[in-house]
N, C-alpha and C positions, 0 to 999 in steps of 0.2 A: 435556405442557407445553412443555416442549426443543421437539419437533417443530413447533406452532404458533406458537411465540416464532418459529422461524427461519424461518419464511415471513413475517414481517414485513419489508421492505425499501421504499426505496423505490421509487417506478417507474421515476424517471430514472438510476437505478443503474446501469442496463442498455442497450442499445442503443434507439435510438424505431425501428426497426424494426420491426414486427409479426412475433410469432412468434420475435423473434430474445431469445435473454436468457443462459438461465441453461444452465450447459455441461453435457456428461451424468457431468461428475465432481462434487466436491463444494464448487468453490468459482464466483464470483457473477463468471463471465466467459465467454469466448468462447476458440475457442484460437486463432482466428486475430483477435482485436484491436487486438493489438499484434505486434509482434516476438516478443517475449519472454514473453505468453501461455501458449504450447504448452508451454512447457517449465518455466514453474510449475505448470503445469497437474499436465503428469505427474509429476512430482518429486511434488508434495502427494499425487496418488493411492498414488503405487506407494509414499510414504512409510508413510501407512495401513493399505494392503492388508499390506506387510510386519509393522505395530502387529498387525494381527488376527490373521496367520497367526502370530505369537509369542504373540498372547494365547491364540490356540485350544490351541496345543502346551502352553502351561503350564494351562491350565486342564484339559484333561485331564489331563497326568501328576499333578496334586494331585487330581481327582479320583479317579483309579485310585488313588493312594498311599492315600489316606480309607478307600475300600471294600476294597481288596487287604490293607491291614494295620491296617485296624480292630482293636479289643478283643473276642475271641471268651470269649462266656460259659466259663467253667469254665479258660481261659487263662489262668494266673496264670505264665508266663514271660516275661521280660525277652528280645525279641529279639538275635540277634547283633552284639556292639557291637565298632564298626570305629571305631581311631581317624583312618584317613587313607582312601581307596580311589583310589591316582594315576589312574586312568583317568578316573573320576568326574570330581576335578578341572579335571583338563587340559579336557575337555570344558565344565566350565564355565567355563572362564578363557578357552579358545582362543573359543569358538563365539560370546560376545558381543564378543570385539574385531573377530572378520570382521565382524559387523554394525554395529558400530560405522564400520568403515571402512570398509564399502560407503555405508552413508547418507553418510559423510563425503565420499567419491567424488562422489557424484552434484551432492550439497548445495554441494557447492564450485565444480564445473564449472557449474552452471545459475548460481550467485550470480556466478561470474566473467564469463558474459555478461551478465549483467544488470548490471553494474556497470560493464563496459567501457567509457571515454570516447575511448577512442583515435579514432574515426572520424572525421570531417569531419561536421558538423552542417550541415542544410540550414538550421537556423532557430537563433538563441540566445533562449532567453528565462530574465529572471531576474525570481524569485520573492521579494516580500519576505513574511512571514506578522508582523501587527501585530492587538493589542488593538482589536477585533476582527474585522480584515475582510482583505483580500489587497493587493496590488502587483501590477500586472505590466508588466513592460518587454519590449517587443519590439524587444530589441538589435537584430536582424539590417531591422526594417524602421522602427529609430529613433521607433516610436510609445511610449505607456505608455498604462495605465489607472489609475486607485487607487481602490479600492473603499473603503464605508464599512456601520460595520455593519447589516444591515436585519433587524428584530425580527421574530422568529417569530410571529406571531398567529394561527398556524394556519387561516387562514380560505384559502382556494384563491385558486391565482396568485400567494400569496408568491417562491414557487420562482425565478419568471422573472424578479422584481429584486433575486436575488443576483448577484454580481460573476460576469461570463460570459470565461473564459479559452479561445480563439481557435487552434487550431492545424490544418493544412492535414494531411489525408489524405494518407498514403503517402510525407510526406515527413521526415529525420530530426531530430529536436527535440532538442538541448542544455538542459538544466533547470540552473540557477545558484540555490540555494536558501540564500536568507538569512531573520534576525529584525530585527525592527526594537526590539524591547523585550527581551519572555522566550522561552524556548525555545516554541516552535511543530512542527507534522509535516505536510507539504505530503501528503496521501493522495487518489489516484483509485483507491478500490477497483476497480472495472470492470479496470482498468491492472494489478492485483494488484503494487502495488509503489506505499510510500511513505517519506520520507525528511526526518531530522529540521530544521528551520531554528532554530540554535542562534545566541546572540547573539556577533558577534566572528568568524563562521566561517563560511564557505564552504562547501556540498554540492555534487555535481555526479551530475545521471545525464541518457542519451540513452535515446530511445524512440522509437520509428516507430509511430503511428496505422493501423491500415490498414481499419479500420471510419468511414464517416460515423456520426454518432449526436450524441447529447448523455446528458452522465456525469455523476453526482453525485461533488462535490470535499468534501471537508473539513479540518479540523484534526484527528490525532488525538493532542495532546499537554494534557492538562491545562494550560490556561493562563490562567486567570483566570473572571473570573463571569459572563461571556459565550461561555465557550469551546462553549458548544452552539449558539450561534449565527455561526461564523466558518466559512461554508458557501460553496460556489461551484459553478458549473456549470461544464464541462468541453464543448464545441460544437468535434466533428474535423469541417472541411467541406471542400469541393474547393479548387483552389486561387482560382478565382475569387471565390469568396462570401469567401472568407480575405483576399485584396486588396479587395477594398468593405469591409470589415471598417476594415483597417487604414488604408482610405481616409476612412474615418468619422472615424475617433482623430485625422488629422492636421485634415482642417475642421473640426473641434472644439477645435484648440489646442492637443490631447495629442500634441506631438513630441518628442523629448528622450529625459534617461531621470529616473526618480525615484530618487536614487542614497542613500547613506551619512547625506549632511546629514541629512535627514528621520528620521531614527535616535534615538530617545526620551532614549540618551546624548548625542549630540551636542546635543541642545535643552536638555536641562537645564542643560548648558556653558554655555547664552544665547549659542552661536554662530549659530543659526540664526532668524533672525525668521518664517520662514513654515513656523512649525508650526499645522497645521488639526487641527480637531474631531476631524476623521477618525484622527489619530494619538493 
């Protein structure tokens, strides 16, 4: 069941590549996707591979322990009872703190580049996540978008009129992740890294695209009775289709940014008159 459940995904998950998808470890990427791919990549395998090689070691020694000193018929003695055995100890006390701090080694170094904001951003874009559909402002080329919910009806070609977020191949992307209402989690699985939009508060991560493709987005925070519907697509393209893009946004009207006002607190103050459907 496990195994068939987990081939469930969907198709735009993954890269629209032909051939291209699923990585030869165990999670739903590519290692060279992003930046930062590779190195979740192996972190998660080798986190595994070390689970198993500790599972195998324990499951044998309690198997040998079962059979080696089983209850032998006509055996009616109490084996040798030890109230301490330092060596024993020590070995179990020392041997899971190195493993401890070996994961912790690694787990720390990959999460501190993944987190790093220090760099120069080729692009800013800030993210608002609202009941139930997305925001996006493309700081650095003063457009926005503002998506509104669109109902699942399962019927084909839903997919392509959810809100489609815009980012250019190869180059570095600054993500500004806010709420507009309740807590929200801005997640591109394919990206392996998602990050929560809490209300009041500011998130921050950079990532570098380095696949063309288009990516299933989501919310992955519990956030109300639509939250299975607060979905978006993810489209990395080159830099030209990314300019006609954002060229689109401004003949259309969409220049500016969609800021703070539009904030479900700020509307309920009756500060703001142009709150839409959409929020």
């Amino acid at each position: 069941m496990a195994l068939v459940a987990a081939a469930c995904a969907p198709a735009n998950q993954f890269p629209s590549e032909p051939g291209k998808g699923v990585d030869v470890g165990f999670l739903p990427s590519e290692r060279g996707l992003t930046n930062h791919t590779a190195a979740v990549i192996d972190l998660w395998n080798g986190s595994w591979i070390a689970a198993l090689a500790v599972g195998v070691l324990v499951w044998g020694l309690t198997i040998w322990c079962v059979i080696a000193y089983r209850k032998r018929k006509n055996d009616n003695q109490l084996p040798v009872q030890l109230r301490y055995h330092v060596p024993l100890e020590l070995m179990y006390t020392v041997v899971p703190i190195l493993m401890i701090g070996t994961l912790f080694f690694f787990s720390s170094r990959v999460q501190g580049a993944v987190t790093d904001v220090s760099a120069k951003p080729d692009q800013q874009i800030e993210v608002y996540g609202k009941q139930w559909s997305w925001d996006f402002n493309y700081l650095t080329e003063d457009t926005h978008f503002s998506g509104e919910r669109v109902a699942l009806t399962g019927k084909p070609g839903v997919e392509e009129t959810l809100p489609t977020l815009y980012l250019p191949v190869n180059e570095n992307v600054e993500f500004t992740i806010k709420s507009r209402d309740v807590a929200h989690s801005f997640w591109i699985p394919a990206f392996l890294y998602k990050l929560d939009a809490i209300p009041g508060r500011e998130n921050h991560f950079q990532v570098t695209p380095q696949k063309e493709g288009v990516y299933s987005g989501k919310c992955a925070e519990l956030c109300g009775e639509f939250h299975s519907e607060m979905l978006f697509n993810v489209a990395v393209v080159d830099r030209a289709t990314f300019d006609n893009k954002m060229n689109e946004l401004r003949q259309a009207g969409q220049t500016g940014r969609l800021g703070d006002e539009l904030n479900r607190q700020y509307n309920v103050a009756g500060a703001n008159p142009r709150e839409g459907s959409q929020h």
